[in-house]
TORPA-4810 file (N, C-alpha, C, O; in nm, 3 decimals):
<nodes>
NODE_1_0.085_-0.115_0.000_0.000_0.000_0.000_0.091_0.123_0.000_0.171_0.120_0.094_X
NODE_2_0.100_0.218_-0.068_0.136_0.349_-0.087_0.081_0.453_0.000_0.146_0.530_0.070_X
NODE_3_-0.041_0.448_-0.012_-0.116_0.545_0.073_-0.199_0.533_0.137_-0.294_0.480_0.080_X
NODE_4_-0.223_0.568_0.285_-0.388_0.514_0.367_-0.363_0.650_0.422_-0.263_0.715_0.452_X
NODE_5_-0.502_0.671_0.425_-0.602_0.810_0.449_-0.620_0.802_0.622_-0.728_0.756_0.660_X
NODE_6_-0.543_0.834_0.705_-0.551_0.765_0.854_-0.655_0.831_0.913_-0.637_0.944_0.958_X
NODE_7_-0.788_0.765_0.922_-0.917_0.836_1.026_-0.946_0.808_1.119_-1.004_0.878_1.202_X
NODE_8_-0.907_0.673_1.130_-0.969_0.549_1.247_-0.911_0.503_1.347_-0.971_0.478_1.452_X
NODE_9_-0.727_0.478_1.319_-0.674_0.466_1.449_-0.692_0.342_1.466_-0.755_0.265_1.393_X
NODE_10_-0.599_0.304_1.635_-0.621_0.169_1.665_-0.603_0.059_1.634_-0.487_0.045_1.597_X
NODE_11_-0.692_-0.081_1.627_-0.649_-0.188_1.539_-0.701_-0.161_1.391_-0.711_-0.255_1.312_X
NODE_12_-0.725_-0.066_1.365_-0.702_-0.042_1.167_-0.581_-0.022_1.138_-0.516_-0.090_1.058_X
NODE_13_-0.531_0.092_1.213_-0.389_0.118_1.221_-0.283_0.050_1.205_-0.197_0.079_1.123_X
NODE_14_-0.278_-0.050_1.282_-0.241_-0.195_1.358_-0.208_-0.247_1.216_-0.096_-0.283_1.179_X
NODE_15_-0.322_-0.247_1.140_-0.352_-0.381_1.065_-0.262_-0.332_0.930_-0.181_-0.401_0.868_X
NODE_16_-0.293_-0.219_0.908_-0.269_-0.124_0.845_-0.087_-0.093_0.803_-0.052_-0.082_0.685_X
NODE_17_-0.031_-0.087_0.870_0.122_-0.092_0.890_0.173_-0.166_0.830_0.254_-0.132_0.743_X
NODE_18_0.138_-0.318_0.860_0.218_-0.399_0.817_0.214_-0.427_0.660_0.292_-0.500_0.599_X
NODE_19_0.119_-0.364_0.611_0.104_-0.377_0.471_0.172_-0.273_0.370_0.189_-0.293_0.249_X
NODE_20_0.212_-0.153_0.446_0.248_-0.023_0.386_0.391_-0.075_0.298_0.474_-0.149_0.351_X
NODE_21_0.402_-0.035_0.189_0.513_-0.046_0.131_0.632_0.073_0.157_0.599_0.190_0.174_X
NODE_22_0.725_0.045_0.157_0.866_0.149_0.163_0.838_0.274_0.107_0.780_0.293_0.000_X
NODE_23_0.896_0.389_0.211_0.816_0.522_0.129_0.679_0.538_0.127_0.630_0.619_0.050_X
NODE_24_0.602_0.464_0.211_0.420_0.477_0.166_0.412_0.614_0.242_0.523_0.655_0.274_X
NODE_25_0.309_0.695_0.278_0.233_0.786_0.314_0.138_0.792_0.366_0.039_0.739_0.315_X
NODE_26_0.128_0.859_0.489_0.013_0.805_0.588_-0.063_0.955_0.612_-0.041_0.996_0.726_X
NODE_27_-0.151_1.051_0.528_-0.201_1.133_0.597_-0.262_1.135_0.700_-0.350_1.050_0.690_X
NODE_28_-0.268_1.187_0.802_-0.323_1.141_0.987_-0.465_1.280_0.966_-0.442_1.401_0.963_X
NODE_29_-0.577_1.227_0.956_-0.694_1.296_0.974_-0.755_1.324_1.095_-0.799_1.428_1.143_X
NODE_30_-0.747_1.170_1.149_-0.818_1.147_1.262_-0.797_1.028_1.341_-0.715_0.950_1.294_X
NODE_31_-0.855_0.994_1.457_-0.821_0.852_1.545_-0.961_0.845_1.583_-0.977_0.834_1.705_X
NODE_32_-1.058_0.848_1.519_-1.186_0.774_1.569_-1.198_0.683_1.713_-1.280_0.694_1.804_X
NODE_33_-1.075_0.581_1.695_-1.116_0.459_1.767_-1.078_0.492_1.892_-1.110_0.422_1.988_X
NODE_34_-1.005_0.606_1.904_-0.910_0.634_2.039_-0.995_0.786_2.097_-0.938_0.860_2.177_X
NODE_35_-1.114_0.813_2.053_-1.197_0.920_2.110_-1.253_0.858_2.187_-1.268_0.926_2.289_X
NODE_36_-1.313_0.718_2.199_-1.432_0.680_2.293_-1.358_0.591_2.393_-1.415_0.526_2.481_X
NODE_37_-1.186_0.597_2.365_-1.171_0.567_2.487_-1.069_0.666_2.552_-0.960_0.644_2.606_X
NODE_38_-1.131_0.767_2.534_-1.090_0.886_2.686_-1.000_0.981_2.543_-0.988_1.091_2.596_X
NODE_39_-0.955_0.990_2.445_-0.864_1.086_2.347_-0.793_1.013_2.353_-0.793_0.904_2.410_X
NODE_40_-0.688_1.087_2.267_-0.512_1.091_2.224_-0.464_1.117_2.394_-0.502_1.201_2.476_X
NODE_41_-0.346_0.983_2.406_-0.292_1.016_2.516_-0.387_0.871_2.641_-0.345_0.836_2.751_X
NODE_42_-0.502_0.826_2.577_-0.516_0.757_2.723_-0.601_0.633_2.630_-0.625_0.639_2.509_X
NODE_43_-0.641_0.515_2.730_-0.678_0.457_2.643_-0.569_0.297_2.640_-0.447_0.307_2.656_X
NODE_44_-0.645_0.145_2.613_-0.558_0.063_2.585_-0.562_0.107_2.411_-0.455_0.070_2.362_X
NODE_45_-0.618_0.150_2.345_-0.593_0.173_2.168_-0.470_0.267_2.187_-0.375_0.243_2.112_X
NODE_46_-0.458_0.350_2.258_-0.369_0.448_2.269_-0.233_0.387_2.297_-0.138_0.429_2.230_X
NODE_47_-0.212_0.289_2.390_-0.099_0.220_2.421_-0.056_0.100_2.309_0.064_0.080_2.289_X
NODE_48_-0.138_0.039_2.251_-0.121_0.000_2.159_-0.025_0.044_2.060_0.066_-0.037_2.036_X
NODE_49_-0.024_0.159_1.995_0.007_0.251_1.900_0.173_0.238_1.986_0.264_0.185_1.922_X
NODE_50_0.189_0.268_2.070_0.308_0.336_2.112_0.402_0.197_2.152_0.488_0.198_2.240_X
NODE_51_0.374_0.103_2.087_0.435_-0.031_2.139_0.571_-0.008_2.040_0.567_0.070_1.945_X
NODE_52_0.677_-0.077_2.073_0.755_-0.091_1.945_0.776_-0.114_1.784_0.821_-0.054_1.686_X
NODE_53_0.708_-0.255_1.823_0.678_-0.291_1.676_0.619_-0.212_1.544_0.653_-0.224_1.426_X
NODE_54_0.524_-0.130_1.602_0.454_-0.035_1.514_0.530_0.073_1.481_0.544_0.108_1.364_X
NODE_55_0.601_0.150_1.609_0.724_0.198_1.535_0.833_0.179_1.474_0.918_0.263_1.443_X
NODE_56_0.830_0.037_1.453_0.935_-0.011_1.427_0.909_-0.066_1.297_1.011_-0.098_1.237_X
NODE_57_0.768_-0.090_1.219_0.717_-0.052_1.105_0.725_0.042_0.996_0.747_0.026_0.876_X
NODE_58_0.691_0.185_1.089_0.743_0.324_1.013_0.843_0.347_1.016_0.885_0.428_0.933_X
NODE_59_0.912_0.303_1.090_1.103_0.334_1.067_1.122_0.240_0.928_1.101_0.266_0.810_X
NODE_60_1.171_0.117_0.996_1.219_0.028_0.886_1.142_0.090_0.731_1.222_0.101_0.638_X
NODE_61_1.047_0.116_0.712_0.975_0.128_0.555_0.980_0.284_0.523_0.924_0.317_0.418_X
NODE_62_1.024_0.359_0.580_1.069_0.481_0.622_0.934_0.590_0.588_0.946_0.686_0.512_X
NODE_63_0.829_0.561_0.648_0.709_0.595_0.593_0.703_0.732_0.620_0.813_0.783_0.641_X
NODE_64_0.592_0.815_0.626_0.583_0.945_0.647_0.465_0.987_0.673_0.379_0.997_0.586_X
NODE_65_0.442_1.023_0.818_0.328_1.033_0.873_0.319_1.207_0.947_0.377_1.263_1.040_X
NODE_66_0.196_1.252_0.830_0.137_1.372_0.833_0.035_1.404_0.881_-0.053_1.331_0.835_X
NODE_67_-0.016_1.499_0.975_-0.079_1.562_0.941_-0.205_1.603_0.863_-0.175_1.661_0.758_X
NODE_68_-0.355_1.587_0.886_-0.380_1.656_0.792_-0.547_1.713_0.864_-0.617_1.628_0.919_X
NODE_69_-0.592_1.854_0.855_-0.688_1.897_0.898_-0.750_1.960_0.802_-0.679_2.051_0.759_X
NODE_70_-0.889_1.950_0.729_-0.933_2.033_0.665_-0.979_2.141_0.714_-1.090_2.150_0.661_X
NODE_71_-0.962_2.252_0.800_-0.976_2.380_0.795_-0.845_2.426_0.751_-0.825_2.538_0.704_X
NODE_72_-0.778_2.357_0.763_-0.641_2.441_0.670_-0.635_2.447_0.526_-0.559_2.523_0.466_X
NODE_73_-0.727_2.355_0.461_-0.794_2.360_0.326_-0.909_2.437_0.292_-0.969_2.412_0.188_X
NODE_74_-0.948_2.537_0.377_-1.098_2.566_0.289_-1.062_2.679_0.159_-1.139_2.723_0.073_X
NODE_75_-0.976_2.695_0.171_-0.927_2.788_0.049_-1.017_2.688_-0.077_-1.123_2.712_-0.135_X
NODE_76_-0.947_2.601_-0.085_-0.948_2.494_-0.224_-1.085_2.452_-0.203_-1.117_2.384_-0.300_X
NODE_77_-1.215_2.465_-0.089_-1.344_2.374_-0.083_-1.413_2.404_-0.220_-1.477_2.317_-0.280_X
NODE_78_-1.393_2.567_-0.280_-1.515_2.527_-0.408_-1.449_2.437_-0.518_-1.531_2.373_-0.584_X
NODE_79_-1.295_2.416_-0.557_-1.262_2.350_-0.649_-1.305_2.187_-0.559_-1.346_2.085_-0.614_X
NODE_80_-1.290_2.199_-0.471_-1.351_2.037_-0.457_-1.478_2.032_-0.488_-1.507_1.941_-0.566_X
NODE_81_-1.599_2.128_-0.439_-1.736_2.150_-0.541_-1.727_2.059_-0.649_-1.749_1.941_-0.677_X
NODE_82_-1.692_2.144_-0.689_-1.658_2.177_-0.865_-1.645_2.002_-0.924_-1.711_1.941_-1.008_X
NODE_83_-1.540_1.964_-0.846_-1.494_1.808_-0.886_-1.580_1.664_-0.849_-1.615_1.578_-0.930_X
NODE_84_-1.603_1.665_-0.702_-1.636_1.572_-0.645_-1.767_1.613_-0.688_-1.791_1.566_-0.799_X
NODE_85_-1.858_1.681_-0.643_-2.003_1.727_-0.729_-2.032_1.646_-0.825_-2.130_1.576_-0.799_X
NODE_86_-1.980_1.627_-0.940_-2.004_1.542_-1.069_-1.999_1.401_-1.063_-2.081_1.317_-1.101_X
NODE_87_-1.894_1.390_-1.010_-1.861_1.221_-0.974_-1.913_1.212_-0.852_-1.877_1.112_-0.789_X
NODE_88_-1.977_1.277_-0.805_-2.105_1.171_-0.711_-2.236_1.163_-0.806_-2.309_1.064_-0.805_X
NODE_89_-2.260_1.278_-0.889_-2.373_1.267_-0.917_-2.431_1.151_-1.066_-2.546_1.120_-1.098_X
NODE_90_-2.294_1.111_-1.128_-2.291_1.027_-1.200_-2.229_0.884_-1.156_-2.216_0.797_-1.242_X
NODE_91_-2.192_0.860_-1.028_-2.200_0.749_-0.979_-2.042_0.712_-1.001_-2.032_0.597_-0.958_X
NODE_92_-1.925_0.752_-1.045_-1.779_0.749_-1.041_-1.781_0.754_-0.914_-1.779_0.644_-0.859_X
NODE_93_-1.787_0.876_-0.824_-1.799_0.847_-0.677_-1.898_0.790_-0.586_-1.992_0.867_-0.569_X
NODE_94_-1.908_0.660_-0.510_-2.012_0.610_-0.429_-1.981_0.642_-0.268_-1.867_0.638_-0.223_X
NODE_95_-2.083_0.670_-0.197_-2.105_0.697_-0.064_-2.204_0.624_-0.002_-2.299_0.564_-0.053_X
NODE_96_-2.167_0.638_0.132_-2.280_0.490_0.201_-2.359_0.594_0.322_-2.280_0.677_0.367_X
NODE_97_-2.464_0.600_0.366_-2.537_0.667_0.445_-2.585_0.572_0.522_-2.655_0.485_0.469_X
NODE_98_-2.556_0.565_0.685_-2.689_0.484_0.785_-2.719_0.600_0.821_-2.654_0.697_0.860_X
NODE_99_-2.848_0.573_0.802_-2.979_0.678_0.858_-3.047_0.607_0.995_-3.086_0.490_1.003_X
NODE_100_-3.049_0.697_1.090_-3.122_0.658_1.255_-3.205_0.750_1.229_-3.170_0.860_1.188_X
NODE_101_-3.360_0.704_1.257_-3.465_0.743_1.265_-3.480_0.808_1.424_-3.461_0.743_1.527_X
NODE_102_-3.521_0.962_1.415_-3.504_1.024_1.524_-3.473_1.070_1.641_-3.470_0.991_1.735_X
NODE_103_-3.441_1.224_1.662_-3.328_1.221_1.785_-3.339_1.134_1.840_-3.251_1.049_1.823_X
NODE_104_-3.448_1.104_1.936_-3.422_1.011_2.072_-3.323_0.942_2.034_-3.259_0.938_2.139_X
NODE_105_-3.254_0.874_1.948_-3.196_0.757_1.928_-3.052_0.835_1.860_-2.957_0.769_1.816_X
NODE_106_-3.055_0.963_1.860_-2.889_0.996_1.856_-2.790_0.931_1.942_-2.687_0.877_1.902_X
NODE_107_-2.847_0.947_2.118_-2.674_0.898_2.149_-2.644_0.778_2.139_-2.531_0.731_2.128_X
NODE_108_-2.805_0.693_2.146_-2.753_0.527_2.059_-2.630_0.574_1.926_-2.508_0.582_1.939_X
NODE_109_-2.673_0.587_1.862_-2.638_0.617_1.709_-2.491_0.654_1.746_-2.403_0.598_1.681_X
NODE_110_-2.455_0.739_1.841_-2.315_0.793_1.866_-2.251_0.749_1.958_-2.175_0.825_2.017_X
NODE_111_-2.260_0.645_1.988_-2.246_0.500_2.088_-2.160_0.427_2.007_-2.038_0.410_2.019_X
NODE_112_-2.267_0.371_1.892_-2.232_0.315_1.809_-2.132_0.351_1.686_-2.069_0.272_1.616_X
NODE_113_-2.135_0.502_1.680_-2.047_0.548_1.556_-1.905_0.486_1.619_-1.830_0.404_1.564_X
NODE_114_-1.885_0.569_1.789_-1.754_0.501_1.818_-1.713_0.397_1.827_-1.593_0.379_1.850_X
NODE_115_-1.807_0.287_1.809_-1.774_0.147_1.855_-1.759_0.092_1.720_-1.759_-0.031_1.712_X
NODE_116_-1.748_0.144_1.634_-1.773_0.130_1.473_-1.893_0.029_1.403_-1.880_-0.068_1.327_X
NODE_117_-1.999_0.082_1.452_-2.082_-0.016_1.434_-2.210_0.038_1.325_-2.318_-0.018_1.306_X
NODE_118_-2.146_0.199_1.247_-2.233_0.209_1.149_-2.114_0.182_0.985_-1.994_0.185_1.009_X
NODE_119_-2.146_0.166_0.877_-2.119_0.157_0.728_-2.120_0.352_0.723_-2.195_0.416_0.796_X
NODE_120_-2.063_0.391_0.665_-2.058_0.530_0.578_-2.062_0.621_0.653_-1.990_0.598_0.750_X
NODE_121_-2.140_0.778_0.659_-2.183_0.839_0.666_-2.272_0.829_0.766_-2.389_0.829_0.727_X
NODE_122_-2.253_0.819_0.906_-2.394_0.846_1.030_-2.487_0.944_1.018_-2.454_1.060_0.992_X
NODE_123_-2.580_0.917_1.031_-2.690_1.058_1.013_-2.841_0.999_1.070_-2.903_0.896_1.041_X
NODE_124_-2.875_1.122_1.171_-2.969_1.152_1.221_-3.049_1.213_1.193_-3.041_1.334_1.213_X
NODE_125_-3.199_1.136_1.114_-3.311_1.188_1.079_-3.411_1.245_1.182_-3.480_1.167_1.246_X
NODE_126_-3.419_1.361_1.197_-3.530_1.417_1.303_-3.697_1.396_1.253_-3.763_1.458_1.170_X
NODE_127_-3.720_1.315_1.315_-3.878_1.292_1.262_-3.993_1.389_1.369_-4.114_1.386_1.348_X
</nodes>
């Protein structure tokens, strides 16, 4: 693998490493898996990460792990418009939506986002 989009953290991460080829690229978005147990910094997902082996993954393959926040991009958001817009709307780009049928059942729903237990896109329909 060349490139993984890092959102999730944890054992994706984990899994994730050992496959990266020499030189791959790891943009760091997010750690999903390591919010619901207490943030960055606490946590057995958190200790995980900081074991040897895993660093000892990105060394040896000499990978390069960035960074990356989109508010430091909104300059560029209408050319993403512009692009992604089309290729969703002709089906080049696909997206997955679970829909939870009304608040009451948000913090289920956000229970579950952290425990990774929705497909795509979470979203809360207010009925």
């Amino acid at each position: 693998m060349d490139i993984y989009f890092e959102n999730v953290g944890g054992k994706v991460l984990e899994a994730v490493l050992p496959l990266m080829n020499t030189n791959g690229r790891i943009p760091l978005c997010g750690m999903i898996a390591w919010y619901n147990a207490g943030g960055l910094g606490s946590g057995a997902e958190m200790q995980s990460l900081t074991t040897p082996r895993l660093w000892q993954s990105i060394l040896v393959k000499h990978l390069s792990v960035n960074g990356f926040i989109i508010s430091n991009h909104f300059d560029r958001y209408p050319d993403s418009l512009r692009e992604v817009g089309p290729a969703l709307a002709t089906g080049q780009v696909r997206h997955t939506e679970d829909i939870v049928e009304g608040l009451e059942n948000a913090p289920a729903a956000f229970k579950g986002l952290l425990q990774g237990g929705n497909t795509g896109k979470l979203l809360v329909k207010i009925t």
